[in-house]
N, CA, C and O atoms as a GROMACS GRO file, in nm:
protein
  316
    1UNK      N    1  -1.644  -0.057  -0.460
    1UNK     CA    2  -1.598  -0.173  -0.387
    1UNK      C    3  -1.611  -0.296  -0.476
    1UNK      O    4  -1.727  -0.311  -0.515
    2UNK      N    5  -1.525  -0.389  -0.520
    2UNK     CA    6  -1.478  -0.469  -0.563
    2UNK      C    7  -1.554  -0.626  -0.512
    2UNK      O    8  -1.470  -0.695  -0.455
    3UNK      N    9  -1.679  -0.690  -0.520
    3UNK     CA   10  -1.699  -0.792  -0.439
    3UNK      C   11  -1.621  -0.906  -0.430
    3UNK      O   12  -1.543  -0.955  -0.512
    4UNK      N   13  -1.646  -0.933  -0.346
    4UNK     CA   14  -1.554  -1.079  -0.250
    4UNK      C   15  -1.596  -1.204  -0.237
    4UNK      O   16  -1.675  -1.229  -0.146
    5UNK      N   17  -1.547  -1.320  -0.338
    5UNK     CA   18  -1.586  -1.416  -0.285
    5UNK      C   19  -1.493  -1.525  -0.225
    5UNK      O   20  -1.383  -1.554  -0.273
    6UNK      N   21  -1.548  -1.582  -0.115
    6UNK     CA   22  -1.475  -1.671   0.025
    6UNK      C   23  -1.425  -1.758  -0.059
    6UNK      O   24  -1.303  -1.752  -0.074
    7UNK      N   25  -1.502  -1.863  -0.139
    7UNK     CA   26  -1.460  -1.981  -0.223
    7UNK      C   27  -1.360  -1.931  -0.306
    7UNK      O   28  -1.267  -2.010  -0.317
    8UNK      N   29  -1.348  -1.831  -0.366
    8UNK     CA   30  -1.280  -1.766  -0.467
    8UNK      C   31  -1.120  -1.809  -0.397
    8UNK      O   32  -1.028  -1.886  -0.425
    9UNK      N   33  -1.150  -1.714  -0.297
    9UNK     CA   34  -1.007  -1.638  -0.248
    9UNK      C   35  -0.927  -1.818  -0.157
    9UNK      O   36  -0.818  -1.871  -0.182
   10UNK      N   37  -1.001  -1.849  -0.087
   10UNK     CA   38  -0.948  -1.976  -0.069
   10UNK      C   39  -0.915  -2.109  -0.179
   10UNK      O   40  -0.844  -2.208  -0.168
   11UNK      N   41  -0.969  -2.076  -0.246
   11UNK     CA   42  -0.920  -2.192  -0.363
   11UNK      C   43  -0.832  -2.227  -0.382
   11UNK      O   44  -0.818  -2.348  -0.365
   12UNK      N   45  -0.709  -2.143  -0.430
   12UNK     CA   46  -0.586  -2.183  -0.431
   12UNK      C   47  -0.508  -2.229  -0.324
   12UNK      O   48  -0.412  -2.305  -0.340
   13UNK      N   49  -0.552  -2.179  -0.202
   13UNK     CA   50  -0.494  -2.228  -0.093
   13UNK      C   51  -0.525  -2.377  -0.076
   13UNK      O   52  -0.448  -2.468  -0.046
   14UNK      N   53  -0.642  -2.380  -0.100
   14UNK     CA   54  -0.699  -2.552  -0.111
   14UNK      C   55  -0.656  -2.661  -0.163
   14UNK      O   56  -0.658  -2.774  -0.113
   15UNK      N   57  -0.607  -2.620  -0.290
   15UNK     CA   58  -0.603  -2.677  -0.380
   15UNK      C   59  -0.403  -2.710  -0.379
   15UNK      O   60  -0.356  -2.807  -0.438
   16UNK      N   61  -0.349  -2.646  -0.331
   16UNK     CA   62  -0.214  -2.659  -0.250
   16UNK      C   63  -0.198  -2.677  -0.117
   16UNK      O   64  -0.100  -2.642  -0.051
   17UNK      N   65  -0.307  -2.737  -0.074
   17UNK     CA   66  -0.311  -2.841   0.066
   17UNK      C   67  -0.261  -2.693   0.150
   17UNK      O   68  -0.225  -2.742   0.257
   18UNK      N   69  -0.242  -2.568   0.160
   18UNK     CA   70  -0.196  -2.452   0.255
   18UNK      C   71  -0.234  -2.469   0.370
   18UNK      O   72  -0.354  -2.488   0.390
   19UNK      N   73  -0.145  -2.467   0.467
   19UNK     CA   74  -0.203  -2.449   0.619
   19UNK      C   75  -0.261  -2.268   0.664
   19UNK      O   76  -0.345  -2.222   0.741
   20UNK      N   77  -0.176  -2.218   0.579
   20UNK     CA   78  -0.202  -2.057   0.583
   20UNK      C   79  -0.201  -2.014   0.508
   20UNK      O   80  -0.156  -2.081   0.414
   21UNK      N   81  -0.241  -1.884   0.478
   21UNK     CA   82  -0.260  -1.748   0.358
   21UNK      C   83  -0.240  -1.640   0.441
   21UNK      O   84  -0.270  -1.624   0.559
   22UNK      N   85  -0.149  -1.521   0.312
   22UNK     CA   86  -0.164  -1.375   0.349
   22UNK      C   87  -0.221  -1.325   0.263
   22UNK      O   88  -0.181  -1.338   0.147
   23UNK      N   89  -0.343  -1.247   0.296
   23UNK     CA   90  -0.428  -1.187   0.229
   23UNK      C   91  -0.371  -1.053   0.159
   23UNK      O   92  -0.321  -0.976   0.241
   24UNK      N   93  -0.366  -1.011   0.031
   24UNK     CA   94  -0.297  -0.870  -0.011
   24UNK      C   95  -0.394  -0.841  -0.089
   24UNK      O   96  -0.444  -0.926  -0.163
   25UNK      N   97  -0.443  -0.686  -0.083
   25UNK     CA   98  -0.526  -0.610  -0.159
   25UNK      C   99  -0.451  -0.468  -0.202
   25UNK      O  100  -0.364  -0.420  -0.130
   26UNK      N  101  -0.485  -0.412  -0.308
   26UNK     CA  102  -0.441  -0.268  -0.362
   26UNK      C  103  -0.546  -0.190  -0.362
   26UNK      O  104  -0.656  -0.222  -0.407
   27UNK      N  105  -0.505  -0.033  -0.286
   27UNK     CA  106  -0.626   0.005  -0.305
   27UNK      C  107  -0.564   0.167  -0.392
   27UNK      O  108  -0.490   0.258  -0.353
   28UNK      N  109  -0.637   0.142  -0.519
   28UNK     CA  110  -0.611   0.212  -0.619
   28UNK      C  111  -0.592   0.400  -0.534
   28UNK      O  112  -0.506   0.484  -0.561
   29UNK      N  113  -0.664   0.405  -0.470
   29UNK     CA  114  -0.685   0.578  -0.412
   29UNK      C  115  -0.492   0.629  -0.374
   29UNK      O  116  -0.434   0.737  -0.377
   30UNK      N  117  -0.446   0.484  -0.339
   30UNK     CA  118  -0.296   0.534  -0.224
   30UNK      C  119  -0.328   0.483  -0.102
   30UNK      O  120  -0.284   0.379  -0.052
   31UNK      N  121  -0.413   0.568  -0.050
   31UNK     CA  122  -0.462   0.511   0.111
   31UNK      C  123  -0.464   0.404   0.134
   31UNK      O  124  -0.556   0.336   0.087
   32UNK      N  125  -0.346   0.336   0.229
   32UNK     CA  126  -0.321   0.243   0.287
   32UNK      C  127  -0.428   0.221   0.406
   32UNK      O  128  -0.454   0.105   0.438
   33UNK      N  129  -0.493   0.334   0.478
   33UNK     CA  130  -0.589   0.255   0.591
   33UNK      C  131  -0.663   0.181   0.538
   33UNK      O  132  -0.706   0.193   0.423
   34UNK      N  133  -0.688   0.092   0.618
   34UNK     CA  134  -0.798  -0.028   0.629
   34UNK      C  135  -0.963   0.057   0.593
   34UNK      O  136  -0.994   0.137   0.681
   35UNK      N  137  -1.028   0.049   0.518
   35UNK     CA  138  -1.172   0.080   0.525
   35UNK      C  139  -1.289  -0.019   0.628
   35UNK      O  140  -1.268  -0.140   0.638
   36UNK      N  141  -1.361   0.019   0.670
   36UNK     CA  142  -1.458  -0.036   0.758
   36UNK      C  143  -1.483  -0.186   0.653
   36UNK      O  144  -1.476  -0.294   0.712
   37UNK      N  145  -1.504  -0.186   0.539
   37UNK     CA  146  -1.518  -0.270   0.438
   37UNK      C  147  -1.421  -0.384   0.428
   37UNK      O  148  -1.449  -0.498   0.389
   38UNK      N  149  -1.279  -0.333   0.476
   38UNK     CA  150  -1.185  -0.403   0.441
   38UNK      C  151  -1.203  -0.500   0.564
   38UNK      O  152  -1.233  -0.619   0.552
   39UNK      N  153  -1.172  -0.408   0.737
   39UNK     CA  154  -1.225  -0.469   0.806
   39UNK      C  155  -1.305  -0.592   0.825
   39UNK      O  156  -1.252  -0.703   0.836
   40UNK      N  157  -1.436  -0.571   0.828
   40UNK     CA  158  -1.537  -0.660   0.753
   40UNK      C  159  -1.485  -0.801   0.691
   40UNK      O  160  -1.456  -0.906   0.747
   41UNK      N  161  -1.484  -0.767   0.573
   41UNK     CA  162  -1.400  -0.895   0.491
   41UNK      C  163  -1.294  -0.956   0.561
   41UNK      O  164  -1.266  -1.075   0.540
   42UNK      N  165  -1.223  -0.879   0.652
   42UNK     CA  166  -1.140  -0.977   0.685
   42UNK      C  167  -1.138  -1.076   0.775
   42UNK      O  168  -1.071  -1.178   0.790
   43UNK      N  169  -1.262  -1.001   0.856
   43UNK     CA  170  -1.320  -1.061   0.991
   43UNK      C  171  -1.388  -1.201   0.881
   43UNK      O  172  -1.362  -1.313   0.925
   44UNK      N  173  -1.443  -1.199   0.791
   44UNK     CA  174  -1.502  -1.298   0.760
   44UNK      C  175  -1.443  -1.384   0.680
   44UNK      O  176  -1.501  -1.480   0.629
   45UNK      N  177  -1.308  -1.348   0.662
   45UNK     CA  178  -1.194  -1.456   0.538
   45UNK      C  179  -1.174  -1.500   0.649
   45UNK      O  180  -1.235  -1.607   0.654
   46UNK      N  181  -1.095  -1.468   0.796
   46UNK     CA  182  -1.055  -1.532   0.863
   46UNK      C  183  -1.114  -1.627   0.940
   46UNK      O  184  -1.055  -1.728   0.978
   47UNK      N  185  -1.252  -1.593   0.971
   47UNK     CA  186  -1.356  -1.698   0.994
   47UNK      C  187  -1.384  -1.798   0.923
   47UNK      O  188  -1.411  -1.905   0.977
   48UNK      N  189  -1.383  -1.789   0.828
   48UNK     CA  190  -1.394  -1.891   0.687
   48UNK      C  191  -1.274  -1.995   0.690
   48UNK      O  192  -1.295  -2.110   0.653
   49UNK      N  193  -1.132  -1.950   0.742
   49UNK     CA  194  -1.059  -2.013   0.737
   49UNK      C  195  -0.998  -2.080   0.818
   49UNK      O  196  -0.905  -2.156   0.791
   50UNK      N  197  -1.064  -2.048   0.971
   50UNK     CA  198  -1.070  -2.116   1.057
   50UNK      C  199  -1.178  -2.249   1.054
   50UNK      O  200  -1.168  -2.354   1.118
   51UNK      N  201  -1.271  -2.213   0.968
   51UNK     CA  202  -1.387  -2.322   0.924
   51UNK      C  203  -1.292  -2.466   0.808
   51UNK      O  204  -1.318  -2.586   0.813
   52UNK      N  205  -1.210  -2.414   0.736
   52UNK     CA  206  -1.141  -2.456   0.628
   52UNK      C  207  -1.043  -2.506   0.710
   52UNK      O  208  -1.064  -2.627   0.707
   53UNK      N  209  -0.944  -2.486   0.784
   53UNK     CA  210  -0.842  -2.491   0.851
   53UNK      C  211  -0.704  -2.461   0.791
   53UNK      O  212  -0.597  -2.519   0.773
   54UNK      N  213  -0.764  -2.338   0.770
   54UNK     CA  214  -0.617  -2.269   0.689
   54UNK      C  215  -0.636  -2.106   0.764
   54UNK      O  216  -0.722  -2.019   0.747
   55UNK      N  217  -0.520  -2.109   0.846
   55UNK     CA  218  -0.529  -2.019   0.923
   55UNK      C  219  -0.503  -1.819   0.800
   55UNK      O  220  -0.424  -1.816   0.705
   56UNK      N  221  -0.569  -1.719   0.833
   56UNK     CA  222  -0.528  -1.597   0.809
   56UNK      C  223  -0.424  -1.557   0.874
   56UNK      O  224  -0.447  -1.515   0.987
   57UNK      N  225  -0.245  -1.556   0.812
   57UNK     CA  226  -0.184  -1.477   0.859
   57UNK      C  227  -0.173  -1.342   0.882
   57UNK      O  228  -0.137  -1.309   0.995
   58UNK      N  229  -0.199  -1.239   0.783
   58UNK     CA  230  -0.161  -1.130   0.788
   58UNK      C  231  -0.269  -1.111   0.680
   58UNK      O  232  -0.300  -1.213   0.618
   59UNK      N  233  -0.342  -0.974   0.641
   59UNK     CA  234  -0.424  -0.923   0.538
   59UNK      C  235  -0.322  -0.760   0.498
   59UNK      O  236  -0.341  -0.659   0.565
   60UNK      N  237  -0.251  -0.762   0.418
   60UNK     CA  238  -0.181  -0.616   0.388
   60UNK      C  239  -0.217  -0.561   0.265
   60UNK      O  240  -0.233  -0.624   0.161
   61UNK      N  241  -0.231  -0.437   0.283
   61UNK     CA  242  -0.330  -0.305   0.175
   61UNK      C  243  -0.208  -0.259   0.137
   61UNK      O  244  -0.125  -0.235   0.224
   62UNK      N  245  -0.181  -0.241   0.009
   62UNK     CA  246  -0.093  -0.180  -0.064
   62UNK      C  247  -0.121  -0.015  -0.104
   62UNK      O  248  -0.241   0.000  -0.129
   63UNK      N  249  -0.078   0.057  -0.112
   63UNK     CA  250  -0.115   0.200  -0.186
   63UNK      C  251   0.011   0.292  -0.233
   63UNK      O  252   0.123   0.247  -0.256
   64UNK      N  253  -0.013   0.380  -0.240
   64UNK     CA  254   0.103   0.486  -0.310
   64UNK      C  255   0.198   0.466  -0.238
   64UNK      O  256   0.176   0.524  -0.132
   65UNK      N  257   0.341   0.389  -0.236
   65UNK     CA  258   0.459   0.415  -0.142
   65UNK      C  259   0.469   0.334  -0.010
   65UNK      O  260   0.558   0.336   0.076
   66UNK      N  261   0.345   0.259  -0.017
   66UNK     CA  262   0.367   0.220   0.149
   66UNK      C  263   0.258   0.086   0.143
   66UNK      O  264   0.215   0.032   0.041
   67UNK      N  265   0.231   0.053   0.278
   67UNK     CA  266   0.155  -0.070   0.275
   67UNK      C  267   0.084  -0.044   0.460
   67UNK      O  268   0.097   0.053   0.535
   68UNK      N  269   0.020  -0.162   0.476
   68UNK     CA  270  -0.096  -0.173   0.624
   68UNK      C  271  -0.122  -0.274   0.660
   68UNK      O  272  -0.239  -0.305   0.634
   69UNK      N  273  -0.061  -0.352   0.715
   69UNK     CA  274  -0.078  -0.464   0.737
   69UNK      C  275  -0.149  -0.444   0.858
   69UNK      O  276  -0.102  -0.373   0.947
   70UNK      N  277  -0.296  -0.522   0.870
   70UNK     CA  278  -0.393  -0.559   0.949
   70UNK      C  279  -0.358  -0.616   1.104
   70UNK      O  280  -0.394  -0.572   1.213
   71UNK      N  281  -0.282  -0.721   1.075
   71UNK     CA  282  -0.231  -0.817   1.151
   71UNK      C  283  -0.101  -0.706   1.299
   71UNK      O  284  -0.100  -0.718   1.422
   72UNK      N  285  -0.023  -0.621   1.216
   72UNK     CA  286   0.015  -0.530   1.293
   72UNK      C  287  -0.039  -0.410   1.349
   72UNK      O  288   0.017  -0.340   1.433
   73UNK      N  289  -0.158  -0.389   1.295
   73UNK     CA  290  -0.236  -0.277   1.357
   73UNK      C  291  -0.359  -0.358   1.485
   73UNK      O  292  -0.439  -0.301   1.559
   74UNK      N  293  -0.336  -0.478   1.472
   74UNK     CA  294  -0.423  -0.486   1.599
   74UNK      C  295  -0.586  -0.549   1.536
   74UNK      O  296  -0.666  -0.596   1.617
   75UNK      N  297  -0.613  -0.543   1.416
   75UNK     CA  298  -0.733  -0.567   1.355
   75UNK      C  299  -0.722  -0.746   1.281
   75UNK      O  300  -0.763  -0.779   1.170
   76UNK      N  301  -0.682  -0.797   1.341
   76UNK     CA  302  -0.646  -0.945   1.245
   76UNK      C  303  -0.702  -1.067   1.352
   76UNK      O  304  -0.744  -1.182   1.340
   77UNK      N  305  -0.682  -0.989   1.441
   77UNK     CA  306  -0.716  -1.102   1.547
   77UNK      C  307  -0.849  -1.123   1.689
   77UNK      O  308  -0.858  -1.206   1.779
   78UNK      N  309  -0.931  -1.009   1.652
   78UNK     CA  310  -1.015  -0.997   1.702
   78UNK      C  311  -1.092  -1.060   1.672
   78UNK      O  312  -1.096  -1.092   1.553
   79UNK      N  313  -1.195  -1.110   1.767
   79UNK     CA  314  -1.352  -1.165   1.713
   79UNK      C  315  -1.487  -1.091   1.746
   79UNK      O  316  -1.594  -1.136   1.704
   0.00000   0.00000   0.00000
């Protein structure tokens, strides 16, 4: 697992005044599901960016052929 940092990943959004971001990750295996991990992180980018006021649109996992977007599976918007 690859660590994550909040300041990191928002920066650029910051720094271009963004009202929003879509989060995109690759996950080298293929497997497009979400990991409990991925989960996780996203619950806490999007928290972060509700703190920031730059809303999380969508978080989508790339892999062999296909993709997963969070936001359509129901996992983007929970608290």
């Amino acid at each position: 697992m690859t660590p994550v940092f909040i300041p990191e990943v928002f920066k650029p959004a910051i720094l271009a005044n963004a009202s929003s971001v879509i989060l995109v990750h690759n996950h080298p295996s293929g497997d497009t599901n979400p990991s409990e991990t991925d989960i996780l992180i996203t619950k806490r980018l999007r928290d972060a960016g509700e703190i920031l006021g730059i809303e999380v649109v969508d978080h989508v996992i790339i892999g062999k052929g296909g993709h997963t977007s969070l936001k359509t599976i129901g996992l983007l918007g929970e608290k």
